[in-house]
Biotite code that builds the C-alpha atoms (Angstrom):
import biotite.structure as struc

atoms = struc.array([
    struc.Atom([0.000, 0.000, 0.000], chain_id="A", res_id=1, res_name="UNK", atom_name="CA", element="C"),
    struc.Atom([1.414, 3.197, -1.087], chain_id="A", res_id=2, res_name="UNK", atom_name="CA", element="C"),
    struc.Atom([0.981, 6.032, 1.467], chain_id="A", res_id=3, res_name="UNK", atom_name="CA", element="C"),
    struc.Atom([0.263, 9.531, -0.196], chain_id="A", res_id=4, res_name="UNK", atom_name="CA", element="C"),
    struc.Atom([0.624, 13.398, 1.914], chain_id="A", res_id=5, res_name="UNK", atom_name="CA", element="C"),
    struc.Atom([-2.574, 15.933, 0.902], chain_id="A", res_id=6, res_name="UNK", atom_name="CA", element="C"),
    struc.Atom([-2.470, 19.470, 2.369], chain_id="A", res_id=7, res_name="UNK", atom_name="CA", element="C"),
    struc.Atom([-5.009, 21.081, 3.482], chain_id="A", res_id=8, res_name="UNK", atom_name="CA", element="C"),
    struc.Atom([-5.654, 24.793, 3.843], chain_id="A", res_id=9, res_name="UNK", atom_name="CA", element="C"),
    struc.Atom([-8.212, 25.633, 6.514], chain_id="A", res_id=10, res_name="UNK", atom_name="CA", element="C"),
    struc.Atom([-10.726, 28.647, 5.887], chain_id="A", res_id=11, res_name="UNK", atom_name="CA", element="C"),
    struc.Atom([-9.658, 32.477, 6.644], chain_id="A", res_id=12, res_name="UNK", atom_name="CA", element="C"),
    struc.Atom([-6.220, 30.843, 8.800], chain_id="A", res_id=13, res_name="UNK", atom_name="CA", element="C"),
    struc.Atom([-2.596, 30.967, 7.176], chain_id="A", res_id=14, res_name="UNK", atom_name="CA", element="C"),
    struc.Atom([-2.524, 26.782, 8.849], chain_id="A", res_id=15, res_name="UNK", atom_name="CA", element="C"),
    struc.Atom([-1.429, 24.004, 6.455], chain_id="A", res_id=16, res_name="UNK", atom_name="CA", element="C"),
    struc.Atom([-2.217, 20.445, 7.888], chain_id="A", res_id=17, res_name="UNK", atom_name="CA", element="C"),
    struc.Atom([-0.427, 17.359, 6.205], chain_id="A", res_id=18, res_name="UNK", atom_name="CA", element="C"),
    struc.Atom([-2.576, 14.350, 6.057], chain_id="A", res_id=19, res_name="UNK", atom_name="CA", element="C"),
    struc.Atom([-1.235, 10.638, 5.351], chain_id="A", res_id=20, res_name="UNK", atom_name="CA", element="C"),
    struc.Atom([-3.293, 8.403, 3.665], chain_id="A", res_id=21, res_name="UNK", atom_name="CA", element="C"),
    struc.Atom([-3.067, 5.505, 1.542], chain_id="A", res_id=22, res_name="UNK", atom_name="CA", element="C"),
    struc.Atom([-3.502, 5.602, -2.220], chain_id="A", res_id=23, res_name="UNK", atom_name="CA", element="C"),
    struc.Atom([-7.215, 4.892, -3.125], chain_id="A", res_id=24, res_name="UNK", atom_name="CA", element="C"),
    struc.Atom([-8.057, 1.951, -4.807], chain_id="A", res_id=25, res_name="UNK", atom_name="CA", element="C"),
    struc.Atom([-11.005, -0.135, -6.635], chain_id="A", res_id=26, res_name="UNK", atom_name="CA", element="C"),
    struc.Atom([-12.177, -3.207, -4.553], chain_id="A", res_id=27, res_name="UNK", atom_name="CA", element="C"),
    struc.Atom([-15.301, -3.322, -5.773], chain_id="A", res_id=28, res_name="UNK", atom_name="CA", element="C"),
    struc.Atom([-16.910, -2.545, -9.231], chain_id="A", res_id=29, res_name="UNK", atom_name="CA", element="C"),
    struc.Atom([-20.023, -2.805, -8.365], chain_id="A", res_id=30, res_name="UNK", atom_name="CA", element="C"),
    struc.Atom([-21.105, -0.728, -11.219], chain_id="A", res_id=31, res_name="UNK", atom_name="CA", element="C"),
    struc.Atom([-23.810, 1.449, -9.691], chain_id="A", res_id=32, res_name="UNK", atom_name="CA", element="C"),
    struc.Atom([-24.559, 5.365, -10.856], chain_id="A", res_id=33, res_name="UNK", atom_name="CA", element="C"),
    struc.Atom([-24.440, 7.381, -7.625], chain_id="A", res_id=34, res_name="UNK", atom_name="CA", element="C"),
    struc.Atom([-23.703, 5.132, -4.453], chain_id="A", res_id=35, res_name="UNK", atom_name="CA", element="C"),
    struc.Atom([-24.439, 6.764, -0.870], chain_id="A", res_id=36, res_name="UNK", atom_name="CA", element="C"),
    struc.Atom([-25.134, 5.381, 2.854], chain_id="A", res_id=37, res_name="UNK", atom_name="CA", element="C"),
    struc.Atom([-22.106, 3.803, 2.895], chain_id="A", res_id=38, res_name="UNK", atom_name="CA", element="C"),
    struc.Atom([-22.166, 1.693, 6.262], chain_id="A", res_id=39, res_name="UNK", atom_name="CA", element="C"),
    struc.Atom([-19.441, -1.086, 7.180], chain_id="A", res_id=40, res_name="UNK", atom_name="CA", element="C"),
    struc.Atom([-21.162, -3.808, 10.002], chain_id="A", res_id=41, res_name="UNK", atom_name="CA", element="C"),
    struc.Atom([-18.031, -5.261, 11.639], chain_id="A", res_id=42, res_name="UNK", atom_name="CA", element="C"),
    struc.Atom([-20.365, -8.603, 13.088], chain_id="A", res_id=43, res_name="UNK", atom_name="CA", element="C"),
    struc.Atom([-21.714, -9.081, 9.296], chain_id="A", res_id=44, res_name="UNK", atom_name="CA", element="C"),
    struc.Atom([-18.273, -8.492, 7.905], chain_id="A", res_id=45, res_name="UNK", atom_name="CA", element="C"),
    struc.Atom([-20.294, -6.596, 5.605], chain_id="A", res_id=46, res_name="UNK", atom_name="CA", element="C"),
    struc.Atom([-20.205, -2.914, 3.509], chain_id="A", res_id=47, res_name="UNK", atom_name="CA", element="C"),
    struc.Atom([-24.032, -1.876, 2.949], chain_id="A", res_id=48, res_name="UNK", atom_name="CA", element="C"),
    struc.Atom([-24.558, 0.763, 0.569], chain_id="A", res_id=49, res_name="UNK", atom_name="CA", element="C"),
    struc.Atom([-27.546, 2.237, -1.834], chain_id="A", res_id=50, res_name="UNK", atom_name="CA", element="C"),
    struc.Atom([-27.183, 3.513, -5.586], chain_id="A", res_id=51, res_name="UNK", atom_name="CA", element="C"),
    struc.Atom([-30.037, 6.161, -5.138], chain_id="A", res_id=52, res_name="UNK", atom_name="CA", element="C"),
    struc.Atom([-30.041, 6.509, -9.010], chain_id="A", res_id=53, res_name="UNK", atom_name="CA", element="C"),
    struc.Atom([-30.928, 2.710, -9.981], chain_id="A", res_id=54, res_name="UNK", atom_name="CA", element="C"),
    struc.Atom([-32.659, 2.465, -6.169], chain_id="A", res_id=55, res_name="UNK", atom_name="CA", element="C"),
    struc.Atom([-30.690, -0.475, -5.650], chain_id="A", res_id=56, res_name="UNK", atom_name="CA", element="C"),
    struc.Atom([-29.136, -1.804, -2.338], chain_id="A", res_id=57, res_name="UNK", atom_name="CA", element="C"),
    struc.Atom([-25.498, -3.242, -2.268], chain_id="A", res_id=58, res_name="UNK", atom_name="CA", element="C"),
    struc.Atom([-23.696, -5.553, 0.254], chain_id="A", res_id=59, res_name="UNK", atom_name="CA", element="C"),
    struc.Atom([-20.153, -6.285, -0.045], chain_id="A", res_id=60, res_name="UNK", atom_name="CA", element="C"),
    struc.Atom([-18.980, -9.471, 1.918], chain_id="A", res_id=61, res_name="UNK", atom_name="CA", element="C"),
    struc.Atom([-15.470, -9.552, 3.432], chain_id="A", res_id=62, res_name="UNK", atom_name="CA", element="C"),
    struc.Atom([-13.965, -13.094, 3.133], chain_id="A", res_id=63, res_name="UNK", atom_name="CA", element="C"),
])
């Protein structure tokens, strides 16, 4: 995983802040038009989302 820095100006302040993150990446191509309600259930092992365009409901599985 490669680790990437973003900086951040904050509003009306002269304040930088350096954020690490890793590099995004696709795990799933689930193929939907505008996903949102992303929700991860740690018990389920699960990612639940919605595309609100196709009114769909997604669930992701972690093996």
């Amino acid at each position: 995983m490669e680790l990437i820095q973003i900086k951040i100006s904050l509003k009306n302040t002269n304040t930088m802040v350096k954020i690490k993150t890793s590099k995004p990446e696709v795990l799933w191509n689930a193929k939907c038009i505008l996903g949102e309600g992303t929700l991860w259930v740690k018990e389920h092992k699960s990612i639940y989302f919605t595309d609100i365009k196709k009114k769909n409901p997604y669930i992701k599985y972690k093996k």
